[in-house]
Structure formats: C-alpha cells, structure tokens
C-alpha positions, -999 to 999 in steps of 0.1 A, spaced: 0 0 0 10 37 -10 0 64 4 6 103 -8 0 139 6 -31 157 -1 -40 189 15 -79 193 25 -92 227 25 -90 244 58 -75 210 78 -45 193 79 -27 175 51 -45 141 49 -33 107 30 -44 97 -2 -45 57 -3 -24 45 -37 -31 5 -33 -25 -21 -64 -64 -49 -68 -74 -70 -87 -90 -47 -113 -57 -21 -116 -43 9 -97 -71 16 -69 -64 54 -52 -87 67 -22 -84 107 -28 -96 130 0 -125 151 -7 -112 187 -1 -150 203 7 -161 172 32 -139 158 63 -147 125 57 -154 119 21 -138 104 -3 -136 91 -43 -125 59 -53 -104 51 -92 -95 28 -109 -66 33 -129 -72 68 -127 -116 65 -136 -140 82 -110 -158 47 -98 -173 57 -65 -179 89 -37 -185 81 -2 -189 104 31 -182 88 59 -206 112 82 -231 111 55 -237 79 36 -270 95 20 -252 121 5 -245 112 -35 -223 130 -55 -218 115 -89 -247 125 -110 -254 88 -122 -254 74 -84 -278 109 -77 -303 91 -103 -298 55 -88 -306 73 -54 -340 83 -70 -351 48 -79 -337 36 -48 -362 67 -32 -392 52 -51 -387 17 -50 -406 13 -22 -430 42 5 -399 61 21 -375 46 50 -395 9 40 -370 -18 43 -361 -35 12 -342 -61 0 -314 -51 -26 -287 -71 -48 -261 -53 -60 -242 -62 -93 -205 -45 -87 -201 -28 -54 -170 -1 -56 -170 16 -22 -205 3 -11 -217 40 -19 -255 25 -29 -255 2 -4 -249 29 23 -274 45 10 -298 22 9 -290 15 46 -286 46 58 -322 58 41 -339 27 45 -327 12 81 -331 -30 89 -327 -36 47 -314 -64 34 -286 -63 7 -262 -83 -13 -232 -73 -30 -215 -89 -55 -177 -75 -62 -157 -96 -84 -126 -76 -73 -116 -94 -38 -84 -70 -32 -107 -38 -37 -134 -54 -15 -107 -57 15 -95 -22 9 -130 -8 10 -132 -25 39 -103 -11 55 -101 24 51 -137 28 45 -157 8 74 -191 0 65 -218 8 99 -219 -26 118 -250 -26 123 -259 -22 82 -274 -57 68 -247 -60 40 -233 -86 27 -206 -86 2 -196 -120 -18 -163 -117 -42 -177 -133 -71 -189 -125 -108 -218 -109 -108 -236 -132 -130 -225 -160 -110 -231 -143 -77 -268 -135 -90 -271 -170 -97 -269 -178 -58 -295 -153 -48 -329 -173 -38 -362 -168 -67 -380 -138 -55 -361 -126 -34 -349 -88 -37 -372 -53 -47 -346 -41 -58 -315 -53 -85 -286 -22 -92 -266 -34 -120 -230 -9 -121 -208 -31 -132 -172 -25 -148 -140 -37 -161 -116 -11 -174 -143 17 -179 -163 -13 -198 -197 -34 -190 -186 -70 -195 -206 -84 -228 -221 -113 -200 -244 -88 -177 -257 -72 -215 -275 -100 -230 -314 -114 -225 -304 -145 -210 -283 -124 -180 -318 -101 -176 -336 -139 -174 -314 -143 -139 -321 -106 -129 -359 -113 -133 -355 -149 -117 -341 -125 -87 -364 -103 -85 -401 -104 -70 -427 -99 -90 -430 -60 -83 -396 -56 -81 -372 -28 -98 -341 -34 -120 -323 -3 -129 -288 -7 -143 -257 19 -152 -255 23 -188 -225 41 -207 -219 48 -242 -214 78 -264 -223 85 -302 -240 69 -320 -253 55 -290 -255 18 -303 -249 1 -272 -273 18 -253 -301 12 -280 -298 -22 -279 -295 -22 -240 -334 -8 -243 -342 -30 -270 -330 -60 -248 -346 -46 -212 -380 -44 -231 -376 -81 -248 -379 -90 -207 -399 -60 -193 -433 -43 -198 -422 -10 -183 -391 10 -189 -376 43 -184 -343 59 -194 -326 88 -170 -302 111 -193 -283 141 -195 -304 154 -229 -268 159 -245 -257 119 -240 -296 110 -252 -284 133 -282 -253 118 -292 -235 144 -285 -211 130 -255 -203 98 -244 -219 93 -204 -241 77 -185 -277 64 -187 -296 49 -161 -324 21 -173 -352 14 -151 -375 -16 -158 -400 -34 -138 -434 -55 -149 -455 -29 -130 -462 10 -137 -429 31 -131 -432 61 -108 -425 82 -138 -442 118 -126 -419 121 -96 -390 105 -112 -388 127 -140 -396 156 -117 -365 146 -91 -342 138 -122 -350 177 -136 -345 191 -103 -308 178 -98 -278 201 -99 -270 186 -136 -312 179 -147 -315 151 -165 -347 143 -191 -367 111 -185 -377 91 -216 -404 62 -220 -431 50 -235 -432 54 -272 -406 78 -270 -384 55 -260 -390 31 -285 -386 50 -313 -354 61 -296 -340 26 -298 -341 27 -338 -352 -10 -346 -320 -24 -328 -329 -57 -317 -328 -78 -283 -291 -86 -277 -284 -120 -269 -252 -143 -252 -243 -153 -285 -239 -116 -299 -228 -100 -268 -200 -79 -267 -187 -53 -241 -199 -17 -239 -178 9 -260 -146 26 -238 -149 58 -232 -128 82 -248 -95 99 -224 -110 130 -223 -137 116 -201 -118 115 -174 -98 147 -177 
C-alpha cells in the first residue's frame, strides 16, 4: 500500500491511499469540501464517492439518479431487500442503509483486493445488513434465492467497460429470476455517439420488461457525448411523474424518456443476446480529464 499527501481545504494535510487490486491501480483521494469523504479510481476512472458522516449524501450525478429509484422503489424509509451487481465503495448500499434502516442487501464485487480495501479504510456501519460475496456478478446473481430482492442495481465495470455477460437477455432472465414480482431493475448504462450500445441495451430490457424508463443528460440521449444512462425496468407501472420531476431538479437535470418515445429512440435495434454479446464501448481519455 501507497499512500501520498493531499492537502484538504481548511485542515490538515491528509493521506491519499495509492493501493494495487485485482482490477488495476485503486487510489482513495480525499475530498477537499467534506472531512470524511472520499472518491475511489480505478486506474485513474472516478468509480465511487463516499462520506463517511453522511452515507445519504450522493455526489456523482449517475449514483444521484440510482438514489431516486432507490427513493421510489418502495413508500420512504421501508426496508427493502437489494442485490447489487459490482459494489466499488458500497456508496448505494450505504445509501440504501442509511435511508432505508433493517434492509437487506447483497453485494457482488468480483474484485476481492478492492473489497478488503474498501473495507479497511472505509468501514461500513456494523450494524448495516450488507453482505458482500467476491464473485462475478452473474455468478453471484445466480446464488440469490427466486424472489427474493425489490430491488436489483446493476453498475458493473471492467476497465471503464460493462462486460458483454451482464448485456445480454439471458443475464436479464437471472435478474428477473431475482427479482419479486413487483420488483425494480435499474442498471448503469455508458456509451457515447452513436449511442449503439445503449439502443440495444433498451431494446434487450424491453424483450424482458413491460415497463421501462431511461434517465439522461439530454446531451448523452443526443449523441453528442459519451456518459451515462440509467435504465429502469419493472413489470409494474414506473413512478414516472416524480422521477422525471427529481431527475429535472438535480444540480446537472436530466430528461426522463419512455413510452413510445423511448422506442422510437432505440431505432429498430434488436434484443441482444449471449451469442452476440459484446462489451460496452470505452470511453474516450478525455472523459476522465
């Protein structure tokens, strides 16, 4: 483990944590504006924000839109039950315990090394109802029981890329095999123009879902920049009125698309299945500038 200065505004100089995983170069980097926040990379990509004092507090704009499914999945401070698909620093599961106390979650983090880091420098609450299994995330969505969550958060990456497995129908066959019948998937999309990935993503959600929504900066649903999309399906009626009203009232406002907007969106790309798969696009280096 390496660790390197880094002055927080108005404190003392605080470590930076510099510490080799599975998945590449993992750095902790202090949060200048909060005392006990800070953002996880890999190999130099933003993958995760967490304050210490205040687990409820999101500050990536695609975890603020995963906050407001997680809001709506259920009548507010309800316990739910919640798999997670890729865990970073636990920033959605803290959430979820820290908004919705005595839930239930699951979180599957295929990178062991980063998991025991996490761990380390970033305690989780004892008394939060967490429970992280090293696994893939297919494979550890395979072990959770029919039925069982409300709730499945797919965020999954491997160098800045979904893996083609967790893209395809058969993978969203598991996620509904997981789920309860009322419950909510909502996965973290990324692609940039001409947006083909995250057509057939849509196209593959609504081959397994009868309702879906899409949460989007209007210039990524544009083609105009490469970022992130949120997809929110479920069998049962969306909450769309207050989503799309929390999505336009964040501090970057984000447009809401479904019905047949959303459809025509997709462009006739078809259901994507194991046999075509293939990973999402990489974002380009200036992303991450």
């Amino acid at each position: 483990m390496g660790r390197s200065r880094n002055n927080r505004r108005g404190s003392a100089a605080v470590d930076a944590v510099v510490e080799a995983v599975d998945g590449g170069l993992a750095q902790l980097i202090p949060d200048p504006d909060r005392s006990r926040a800070w953002t996880l990379l890999i190999d130099g990509a933003p993958q995760s924000h967490v304050d210490l004092d205040d687990p409820a507090y999101l500050s990536f704009e695609y975890q603020r839109r995963l906050g407001h499914v997680i809001d709506l999945v259920a009548p507010p401070g309800k316990p739910v039950q919640a798999v997670h698909l890729g865990g970073g620093a636990l920033t959605l599961a803290r959430y979820v315990a820290a908004t919705r106390p005595r839930s239930t979650q699951q979180v599957v983090e295929r990178d062991a090394r980063l998991v025991q880091l996490v761990r380390r420098e970033l305690p989780l609450d004892p008394n939060a109802r967490i429970r992280i299994r090293s696994a893939d995330a297919r494979a550890g969505l395979a072990k959770v029981p029919d039925g069982w969550a409300d709730l499945v958060i797919a965020d999954v990456f491997s160098g800045a890329r979904t893996p083609a497995h967790l893209t395809s129908t058969e993978f969203l066959d598991e996620v509904r095999r997981a789920l309860k019948p009322s419950g909510v998937y909502a996965a973290n999309l990324a692609d940039g123009p001409p947006l083909a990935h995250l057509r057939g993503q849509i196209a593959t959600a609504a081959a397994r879902f009868a309702e879906l929504a899409l949460i989007a900066d209007p210039a990524v649903l544009r083609g105009k920049r490469f970022g992130n999309a949120i997809l929110v399906a479920r069998d049962l009626p969306l909450p769309l009125a207050e989503l799309t009203r929390r999505a336009a009232c964040d501090p970057h406002p984000a447009r809401v698309e479904h019905g047949r907007q959303l459809t025509d969106f997709t462009g006739g790309a078809v259901p994507v299945t194991d046999e075509a798969a293939v990973a999402s696009p990489a974002p380009p280096p200036s992303v991450f500038r």
